[in-house]
N, C-alpha and C positions, 0 to 999 in steps of 0.2 A: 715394070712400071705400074701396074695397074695393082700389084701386091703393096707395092708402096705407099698405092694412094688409100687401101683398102686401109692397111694401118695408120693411115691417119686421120681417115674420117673416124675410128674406132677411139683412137686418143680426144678428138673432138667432141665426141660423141659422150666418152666418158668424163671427160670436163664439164661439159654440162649437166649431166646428170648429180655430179660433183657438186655442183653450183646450185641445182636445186637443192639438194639435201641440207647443205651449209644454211641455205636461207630457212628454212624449215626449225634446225636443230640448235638446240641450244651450248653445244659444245663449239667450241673455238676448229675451225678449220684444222689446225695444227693438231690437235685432240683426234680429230676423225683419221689423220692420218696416220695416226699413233696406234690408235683399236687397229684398224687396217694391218699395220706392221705386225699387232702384237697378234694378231687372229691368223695370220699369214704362218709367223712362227711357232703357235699351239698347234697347228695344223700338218706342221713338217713335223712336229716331235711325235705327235699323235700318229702320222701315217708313216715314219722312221722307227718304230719302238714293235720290232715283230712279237712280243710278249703282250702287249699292250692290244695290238689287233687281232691275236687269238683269244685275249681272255675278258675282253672289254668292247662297247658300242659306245664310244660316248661322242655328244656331241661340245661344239663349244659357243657360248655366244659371248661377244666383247663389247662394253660399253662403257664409256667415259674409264677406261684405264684397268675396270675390272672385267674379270673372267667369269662365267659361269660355266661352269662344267654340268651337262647332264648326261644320262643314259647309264645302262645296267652294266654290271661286270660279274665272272664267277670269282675273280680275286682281289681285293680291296687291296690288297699291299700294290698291285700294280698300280693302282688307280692313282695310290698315294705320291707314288713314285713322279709319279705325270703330275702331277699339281706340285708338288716340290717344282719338277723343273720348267712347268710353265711361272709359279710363283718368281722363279728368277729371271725372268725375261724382263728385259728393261724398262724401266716405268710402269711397270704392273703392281697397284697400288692392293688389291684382295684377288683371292680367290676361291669362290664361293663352290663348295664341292656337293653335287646334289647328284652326284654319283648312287646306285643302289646296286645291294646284293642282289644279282638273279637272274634269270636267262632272259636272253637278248628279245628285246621287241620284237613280236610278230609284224609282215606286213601291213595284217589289219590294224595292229594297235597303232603301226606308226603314221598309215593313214589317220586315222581317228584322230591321234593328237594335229596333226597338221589342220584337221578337218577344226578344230576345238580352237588353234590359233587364228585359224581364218575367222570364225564366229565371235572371237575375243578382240581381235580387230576390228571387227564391220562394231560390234556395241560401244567399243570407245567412242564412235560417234555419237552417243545418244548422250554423252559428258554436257552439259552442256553452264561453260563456265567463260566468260570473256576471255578472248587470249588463248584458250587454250588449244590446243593440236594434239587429235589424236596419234598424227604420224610419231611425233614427240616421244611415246612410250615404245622400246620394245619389248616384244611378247614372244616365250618359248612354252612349249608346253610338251612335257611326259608324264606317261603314263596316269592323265588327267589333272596332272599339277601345272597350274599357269605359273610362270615366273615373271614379274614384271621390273623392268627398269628403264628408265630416264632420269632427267632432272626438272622435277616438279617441286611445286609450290605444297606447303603441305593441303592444302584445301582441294587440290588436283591430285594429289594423291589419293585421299580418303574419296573423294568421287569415283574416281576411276576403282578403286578396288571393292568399292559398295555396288558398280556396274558389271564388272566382271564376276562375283560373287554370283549372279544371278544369271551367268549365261550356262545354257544347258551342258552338261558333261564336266563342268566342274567339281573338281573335288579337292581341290587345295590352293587355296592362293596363298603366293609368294612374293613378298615386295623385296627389293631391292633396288628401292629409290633414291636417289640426294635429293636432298630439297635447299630449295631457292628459300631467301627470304621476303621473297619480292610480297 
């Protein structure tokens, strides 16, 4: 009984959290469940593909329907291989390969970038445009390259990437915006 009740304060719990996000995001509900699905499924190919996890670290992030792939590999045909078949995953409109030749991130490096996306986060706040939410954009960062996507306005875009340009340990910003015409 008491397992029963644990899963459903869990479901509850995750509906709301749901429900904050929705309010937040400018994607359509249906949309957020869609990245959800297709992230879910990059994710089994990726941890299904034993070629792939001896010769490759990549990571994946999904937003409005596109993929991004990052992280190093010693063999690019594999890589290729894997974005081919995340490419066919249903309603997967791009997918953006920012895959590189090389050996795998160190600890320290993969701190640092995590340590670089929290920094890139906390300064979207200093955007400061009517309307606008930082939660809105997300942000990945390897090996000091920021990748940015949401659905912005182009005026919230050039802020945000004129803000980020300037946060310490950057060395390449990467848009990967849609923009609104609002």
């Amino acid at each position: 009984m008491a397992l029963a009740l644990s899963g459903c304060g869990a479901v509850v719990i995750g509906g709301a959290v749901a429900t904050a996000n929705v309010a937040h995001d400018r994607r359509t509900a249906g949309t957020l469940v869609e990245d959800q699905k297709i992230l879910l499924e990059a994710i089994s190919f990726r941890d299904g593909d034993e070629a792939l996890k001896k010769q490759a670290n990549i990571g994946i992030d999904v937003f409005n329907l596109q993929v991004l792939l990052t992280g190093q590999a010693e063999n690019i045909e594999v890589v290729e291989a894997f974005r081919q078949r995340v490419a066919g995953i249903p309603r997967v409109r791009a997918v953006f390969n920012e895959v590189v030749v090389g050996a795998e991130s160190t600890w320290g490096e993969a701190t640092s970038d995590a340590y670089l996306t929290a920094r890139v986060k906390v300064a979207l706040f200093n955007v400061k445009i009517d309307g606008f939410d930082p939660t809105r954009v997300t942000v990945t960062s390897a090996q000091g390259s920021v990748y940015l996507m949401g659905l912005l306005t182009p005026t919230e875009a050039d802020a945000v990437t004129e803000e980020v340009r300037f946060v310490s340990g950057v060395k390449r910003v990467v848009k990967l915006f849609e923009y609104l015409d609002r």
